[in-house]
C-alpha positions in Angstrom: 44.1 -37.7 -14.9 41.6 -35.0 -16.3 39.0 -32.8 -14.9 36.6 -35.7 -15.9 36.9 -37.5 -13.1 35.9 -33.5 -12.4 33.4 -32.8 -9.2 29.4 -34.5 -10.1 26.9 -32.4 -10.1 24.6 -33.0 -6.9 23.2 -36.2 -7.2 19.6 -34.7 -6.3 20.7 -31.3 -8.7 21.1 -33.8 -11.5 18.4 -35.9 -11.0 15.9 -33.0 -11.1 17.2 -31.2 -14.1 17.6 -35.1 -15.7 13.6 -34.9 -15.6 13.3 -32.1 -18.3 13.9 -32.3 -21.5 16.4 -34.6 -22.6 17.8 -36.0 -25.8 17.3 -39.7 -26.0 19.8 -42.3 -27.4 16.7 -44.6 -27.9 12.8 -44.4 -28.2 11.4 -41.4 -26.3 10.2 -43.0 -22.6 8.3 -40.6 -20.4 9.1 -42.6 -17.6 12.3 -42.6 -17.9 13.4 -40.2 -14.6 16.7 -41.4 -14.4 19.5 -39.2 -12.8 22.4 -36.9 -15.0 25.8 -36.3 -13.3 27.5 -33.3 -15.1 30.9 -32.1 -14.1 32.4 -28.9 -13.3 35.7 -27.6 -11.7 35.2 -24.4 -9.4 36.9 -21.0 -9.9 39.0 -22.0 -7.0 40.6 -25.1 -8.8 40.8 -23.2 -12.0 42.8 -20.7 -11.0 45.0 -23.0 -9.5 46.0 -24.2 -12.9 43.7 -27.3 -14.1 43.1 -27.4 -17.8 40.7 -29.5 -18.8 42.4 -32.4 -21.2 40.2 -32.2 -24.4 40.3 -29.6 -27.6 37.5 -27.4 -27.4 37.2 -27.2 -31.1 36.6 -30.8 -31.4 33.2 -30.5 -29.4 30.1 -29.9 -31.4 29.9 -26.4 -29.7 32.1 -24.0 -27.3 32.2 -21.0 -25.5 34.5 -18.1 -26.4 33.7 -16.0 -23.5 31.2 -16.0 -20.5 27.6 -18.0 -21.2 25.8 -16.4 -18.6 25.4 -13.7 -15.8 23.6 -14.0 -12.4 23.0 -11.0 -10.8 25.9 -9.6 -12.7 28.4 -12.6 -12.1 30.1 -14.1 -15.0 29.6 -18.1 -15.8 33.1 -18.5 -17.7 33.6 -20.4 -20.6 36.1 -23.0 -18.6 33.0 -24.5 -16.7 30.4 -24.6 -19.7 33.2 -26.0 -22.2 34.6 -28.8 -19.1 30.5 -29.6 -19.2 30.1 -30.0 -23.0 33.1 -32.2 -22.7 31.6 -34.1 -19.9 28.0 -34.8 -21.2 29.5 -35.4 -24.8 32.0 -37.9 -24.0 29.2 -40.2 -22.7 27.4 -40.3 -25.9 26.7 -44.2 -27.4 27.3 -41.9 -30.5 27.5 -38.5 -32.7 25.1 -36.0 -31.3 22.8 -35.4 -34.7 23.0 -31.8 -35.8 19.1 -31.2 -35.2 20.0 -31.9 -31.4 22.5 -29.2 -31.2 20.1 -26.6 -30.3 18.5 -28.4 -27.0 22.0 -29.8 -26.1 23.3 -26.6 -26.0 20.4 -24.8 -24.5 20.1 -27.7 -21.4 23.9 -26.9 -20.6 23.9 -23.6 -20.3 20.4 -24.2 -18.1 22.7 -26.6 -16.0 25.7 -24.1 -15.7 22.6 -21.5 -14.5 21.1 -23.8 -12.2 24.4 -25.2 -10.4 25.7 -21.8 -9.9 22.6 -20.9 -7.9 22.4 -24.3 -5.8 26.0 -23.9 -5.1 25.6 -20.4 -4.2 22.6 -21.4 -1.4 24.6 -24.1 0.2 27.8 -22.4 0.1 26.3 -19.9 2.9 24.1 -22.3 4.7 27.3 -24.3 5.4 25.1 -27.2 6.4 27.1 -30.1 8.6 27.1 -33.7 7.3 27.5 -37.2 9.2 29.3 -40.3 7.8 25.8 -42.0 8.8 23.8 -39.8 5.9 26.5 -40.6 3.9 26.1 -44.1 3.9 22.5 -43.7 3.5 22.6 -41.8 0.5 24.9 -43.9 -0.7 22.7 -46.9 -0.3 20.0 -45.3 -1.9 22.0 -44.4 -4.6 22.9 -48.3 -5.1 19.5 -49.1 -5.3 19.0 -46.7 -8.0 21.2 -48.2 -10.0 19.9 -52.3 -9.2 22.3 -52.8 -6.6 25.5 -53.3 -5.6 26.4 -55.7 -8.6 25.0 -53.7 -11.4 26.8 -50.3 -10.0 30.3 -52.1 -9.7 29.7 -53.4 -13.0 29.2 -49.4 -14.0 31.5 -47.8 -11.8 34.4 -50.6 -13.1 33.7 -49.2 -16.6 34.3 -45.9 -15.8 37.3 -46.6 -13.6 36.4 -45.1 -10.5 35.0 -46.4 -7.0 32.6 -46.6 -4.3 34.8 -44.4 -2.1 34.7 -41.3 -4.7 30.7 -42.0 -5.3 30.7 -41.6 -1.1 32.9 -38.3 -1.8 30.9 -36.9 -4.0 27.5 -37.2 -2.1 28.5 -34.3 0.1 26.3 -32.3 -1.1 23.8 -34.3 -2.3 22.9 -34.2 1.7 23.3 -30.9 2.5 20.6 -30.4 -0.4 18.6 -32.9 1.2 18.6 -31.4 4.6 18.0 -27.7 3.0 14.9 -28.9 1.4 13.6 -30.9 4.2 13.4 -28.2 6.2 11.5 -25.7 3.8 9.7 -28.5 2.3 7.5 -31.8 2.5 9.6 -35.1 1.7 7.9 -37.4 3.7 6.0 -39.9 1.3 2.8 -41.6 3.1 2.0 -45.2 3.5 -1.4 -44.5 1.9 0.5 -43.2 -1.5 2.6 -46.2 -2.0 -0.4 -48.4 -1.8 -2.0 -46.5 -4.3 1.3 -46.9 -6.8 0.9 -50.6 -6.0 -2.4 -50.5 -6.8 -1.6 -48.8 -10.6 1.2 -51.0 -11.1 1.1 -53.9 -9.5 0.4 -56.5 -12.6 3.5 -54.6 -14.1 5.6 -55.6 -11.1 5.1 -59.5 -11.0 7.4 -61.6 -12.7 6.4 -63.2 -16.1 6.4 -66.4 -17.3 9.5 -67.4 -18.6 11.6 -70.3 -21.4 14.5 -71.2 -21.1 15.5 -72.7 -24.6 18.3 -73.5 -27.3 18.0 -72.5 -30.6 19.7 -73.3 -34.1 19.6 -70.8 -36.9 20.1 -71.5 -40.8 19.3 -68.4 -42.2 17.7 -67.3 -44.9 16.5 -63.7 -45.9 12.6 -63.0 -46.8 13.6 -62.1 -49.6 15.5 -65.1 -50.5 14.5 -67.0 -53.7 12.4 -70.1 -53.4 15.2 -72.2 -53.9 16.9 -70.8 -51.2 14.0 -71.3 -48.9 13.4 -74.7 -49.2 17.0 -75.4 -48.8 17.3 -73.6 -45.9 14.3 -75.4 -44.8 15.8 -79.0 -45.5 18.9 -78.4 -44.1 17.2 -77.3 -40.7 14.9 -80.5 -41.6 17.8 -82.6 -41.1 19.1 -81.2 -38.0 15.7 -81.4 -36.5 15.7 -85.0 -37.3 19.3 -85.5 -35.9 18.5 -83.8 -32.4 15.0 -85.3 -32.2 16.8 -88.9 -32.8 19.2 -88.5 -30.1 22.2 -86.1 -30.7 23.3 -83.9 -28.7 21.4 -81.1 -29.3 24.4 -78.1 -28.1 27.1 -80.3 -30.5 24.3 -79.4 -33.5 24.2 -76.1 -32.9 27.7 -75.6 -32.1 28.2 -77.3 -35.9 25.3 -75.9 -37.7 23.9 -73.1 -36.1 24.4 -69.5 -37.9 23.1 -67.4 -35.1 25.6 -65.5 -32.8 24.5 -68.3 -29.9 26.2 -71.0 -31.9 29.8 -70.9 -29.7 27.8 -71.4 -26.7 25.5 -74.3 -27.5 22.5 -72.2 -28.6 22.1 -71.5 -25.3 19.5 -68.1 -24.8 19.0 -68.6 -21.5 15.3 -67.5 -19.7 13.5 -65.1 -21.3 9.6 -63.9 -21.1 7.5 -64.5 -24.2 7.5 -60.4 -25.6 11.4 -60.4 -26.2 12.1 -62.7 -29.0 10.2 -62.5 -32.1 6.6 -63.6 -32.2 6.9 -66.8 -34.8 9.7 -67.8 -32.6 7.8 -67.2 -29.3 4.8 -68.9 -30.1 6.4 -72.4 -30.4 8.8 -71.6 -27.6 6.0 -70.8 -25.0 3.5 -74.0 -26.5 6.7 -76.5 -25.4 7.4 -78.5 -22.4 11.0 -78.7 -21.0 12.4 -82.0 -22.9 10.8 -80.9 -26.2 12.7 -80.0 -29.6 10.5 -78.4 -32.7 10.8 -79.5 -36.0 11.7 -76.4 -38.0 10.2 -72.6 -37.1 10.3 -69.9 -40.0 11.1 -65.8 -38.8 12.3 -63.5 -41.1 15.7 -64.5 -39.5 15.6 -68.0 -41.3 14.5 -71.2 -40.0 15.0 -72.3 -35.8 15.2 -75.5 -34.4 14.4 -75.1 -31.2 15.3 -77.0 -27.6 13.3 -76.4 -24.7 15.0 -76.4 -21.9 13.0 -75.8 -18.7 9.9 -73.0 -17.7 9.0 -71.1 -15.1 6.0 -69.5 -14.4 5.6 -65.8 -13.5 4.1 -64.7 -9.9 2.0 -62.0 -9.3 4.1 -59.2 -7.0 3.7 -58.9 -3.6 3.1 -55.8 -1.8 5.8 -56.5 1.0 8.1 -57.4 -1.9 8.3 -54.0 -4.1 6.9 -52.0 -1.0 10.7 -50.1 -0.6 11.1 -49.6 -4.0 7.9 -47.9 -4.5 8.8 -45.8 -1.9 11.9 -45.3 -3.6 10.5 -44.0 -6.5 7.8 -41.9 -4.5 10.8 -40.0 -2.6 12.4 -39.7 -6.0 9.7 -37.9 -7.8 9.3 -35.7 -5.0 11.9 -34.6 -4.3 11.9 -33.6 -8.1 9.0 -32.0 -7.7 9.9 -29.7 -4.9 13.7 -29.6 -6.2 11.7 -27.9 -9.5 9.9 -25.6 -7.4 13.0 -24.4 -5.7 14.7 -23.6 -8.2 11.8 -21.8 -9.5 12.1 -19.8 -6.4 15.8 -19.1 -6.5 15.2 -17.4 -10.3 12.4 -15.5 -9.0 14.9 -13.1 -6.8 17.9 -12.9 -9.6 18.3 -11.5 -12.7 20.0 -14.2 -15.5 21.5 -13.0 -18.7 22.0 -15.7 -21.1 25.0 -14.8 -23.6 25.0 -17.5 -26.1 26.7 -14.8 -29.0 29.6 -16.6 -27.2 29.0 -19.8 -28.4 30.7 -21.4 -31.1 29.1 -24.1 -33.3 31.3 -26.9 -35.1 28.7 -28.9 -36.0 27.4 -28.3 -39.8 24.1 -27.3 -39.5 23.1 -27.5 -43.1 23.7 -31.2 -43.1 20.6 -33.3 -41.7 22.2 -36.2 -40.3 25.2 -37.0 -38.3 27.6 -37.2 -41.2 30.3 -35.1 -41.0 30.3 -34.3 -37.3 33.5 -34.3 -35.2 33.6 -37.5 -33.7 32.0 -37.6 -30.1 34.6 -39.9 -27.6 32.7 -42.7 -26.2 32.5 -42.8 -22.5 33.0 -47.4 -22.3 29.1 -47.8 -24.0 29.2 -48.9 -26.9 26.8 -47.7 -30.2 23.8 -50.2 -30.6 24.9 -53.0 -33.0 22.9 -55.4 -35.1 20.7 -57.8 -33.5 21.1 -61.1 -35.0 17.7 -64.0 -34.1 15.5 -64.5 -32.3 15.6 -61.1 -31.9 17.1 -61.2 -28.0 16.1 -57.5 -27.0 18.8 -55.7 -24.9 18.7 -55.4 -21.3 17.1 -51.7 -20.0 16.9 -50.1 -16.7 13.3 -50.3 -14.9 11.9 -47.7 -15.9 12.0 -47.2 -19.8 14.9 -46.9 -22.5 18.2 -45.6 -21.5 18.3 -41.7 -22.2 21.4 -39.3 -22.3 20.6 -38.1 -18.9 20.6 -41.0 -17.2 23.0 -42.5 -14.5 24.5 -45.6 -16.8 25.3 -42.7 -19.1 26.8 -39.9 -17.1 28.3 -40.5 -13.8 31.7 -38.4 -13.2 33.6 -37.8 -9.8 36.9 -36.4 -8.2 40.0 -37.4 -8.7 
């Protein structure tokens, strides 16, 4: 095994420096605050003999020689290059040539600003307990929407919940530093007031449950085309509506990728499937079949299933995880202002001259770029109707810095 599962970055190191600029696989979400886990090997280990398994040349940049220098010391090439490696392999994709810039600028401000947390801890040599281990850790799960959803992630990446627990070391002893220099604590007064911004977003919405059958047809299609389309879907309706068994039809007919299962989309709120489809969905009762629905998709029969209705949230419900959140943007907050501090008493010399570039800049898109290795995400592929939108983390789109994304630990 590699460096990659090489040491994470501070869990609370990454997080704050995951709240800067970033370069998003998806649509640009300010909210999105979600954590970045970037590994490195120390000196130590490399001077025992690791070698990072990857070509160097195959990245969309490299270092020759040292990237920066902190008061004088060197930030070798071994840890920026193992860091490339790390944050590119988790790319859905090819890392666009106009990106190569601020990807390469943001990892050599991560190299920067793990050298100096590192340094501060190293000589406070602060203890830590199994107990704050566990809490982190728990913490940490929650983060990610519990224990399911993070052994889901964790199984993808082929590690475990004891090397998460290894790896939160110092995410403690970074805790403890700043809760002695700094204010934490998050009142009672300022989750109330979250609850009070967001508190319609945080009820539940109403929700279908339906089937669907799909005989497509493009809007462009001819208007032969259309109105066969349309009869076709006629006569299902007609058969279902009559008495068939409505998952047999669409198992038969159906041309959407829910045919195999019965046309089964399962519960879904009224803004993620396409409005034509929607509409009729959310104006049925559970029982009820439509006769046929035009979408740019083609025509939908559609089954009704069952409903639910949505329920405004309840302040003892969503209380933790608004504090949660609260205790995570502040401890970005002060995180940012420490490491403000730390660069106020050092002098940094950024050497990107030794920086190699692979990438072709003169070419605008991500054509002929080396091909980034996938970290088990896969690119987004194309939706096929009703127009089922994929599952995000609260929050906002996924981004390249967040935990799904980039989450590496020890061997």
């Amino acid at each position: 095994m590699g460096l990659y599962k090489g040491r994470a970055m501070s869990f609370l190191l990454a997080a704050v420096l995951a709240g800067g600029t970033v370069v998003a696989c998806d649509d640009d979400e300010s909210e999105q605050e979600e954590e970045e886990a970037v590994a490195e090997e120390t000196d130590e280990e490399q001077a025992d003999g690791d070698e990072a398994e990857f070509d160097k040349e195959s990245l969309p940049f490299y270092a020759t020689g040292p990237v920066a220098k902190v008061d004088g010391e060197e930030l070798g090439e071994d840890s920026f290059n193992e860091m490339v490696y790390e944050r590119t392999q988790q790319l859905p994709g090819q890392l666009p040539p106009q990106m190569v810039d601020m990807f390469k600028n943001q990892t050599i401000n991560f190299v920067i600003d793990k050298h100096l947390v590192d340094s501060v801890l190293d000589e406070e040599d602060i203890d830590v307990t199994d107990e704050e281990i566990d809490e982190a850790f728990e913490e940490f799960k929650a983060r990610f929407g519990g224990a399911e959803a993070l052994s889901q992630q964790l199984a993808q990446m082929g590690v475990t919940e004891e090397e998460v627990r290894e790896n939160m070391h110092q995410d403690v002893q970074l805790e403890k530093y700043l809760s002695e220099r700094y204010d934490l604590e998050v009142e009672e007064s300022e989750i109330e007031e979250l609850f009070e911004m967001r508190g319609e977003q945080l009820g539940s919405q109403d929700e279908v449950h339906a089937r669907h059958i799909l005989i497509e047809v493009g809007q462009d299609a001819d208007d032969d085309a259309v109105e066969s389309a349309r009869a076709r879907a006629q006569e299902i309706y007609e058969e279902a509506d009559g008495g068939a068994d409505f998952e047999d039809l669409a198992r038969e007919h159906s041309e959407g990728p829910t045919a195999e299962r019965g046309g089964d989309l399962g519960f879904f709120p009224q803004h993620q499937m396409v409005p034509e489809f929607s509409e009729v969905a959310f104006s049925m009762q559970a029982g009820e079949i439509s006769e046929p629905v035009r979408s740019q998709f083609g025509y939908h029969v559609i089954q009704v299933v069952d409903t639910r209705e949505g329920e405004e949230a309840d302040y003892d419900s969503v209380r933790d995880d608004l504090e949660l959140q609260l205790r995570h943007q502040k401890r970005q907050e002060v995180f940012q202002e420490f490491l403000e501090h730390l660069k106020e008493d050092v002098e940094i010399e950024r050497l990107e001259d030794n920086i190699e570039v692979t990438v072709d800049m003169s070419d605008g898109g991500p054509q002929g770029m080396p091909q980034m290795p996938h970290g088990g995400g896969q690119g987004a592929q194309p939706q096929q109707q009703p127009q089922q939108r994929p599952q995000q983390p609260e929050g906002g789109e996924l981004e390249l810095d967040s935990p799904q994304l980039e989450l590496k630990l020890d061997e």
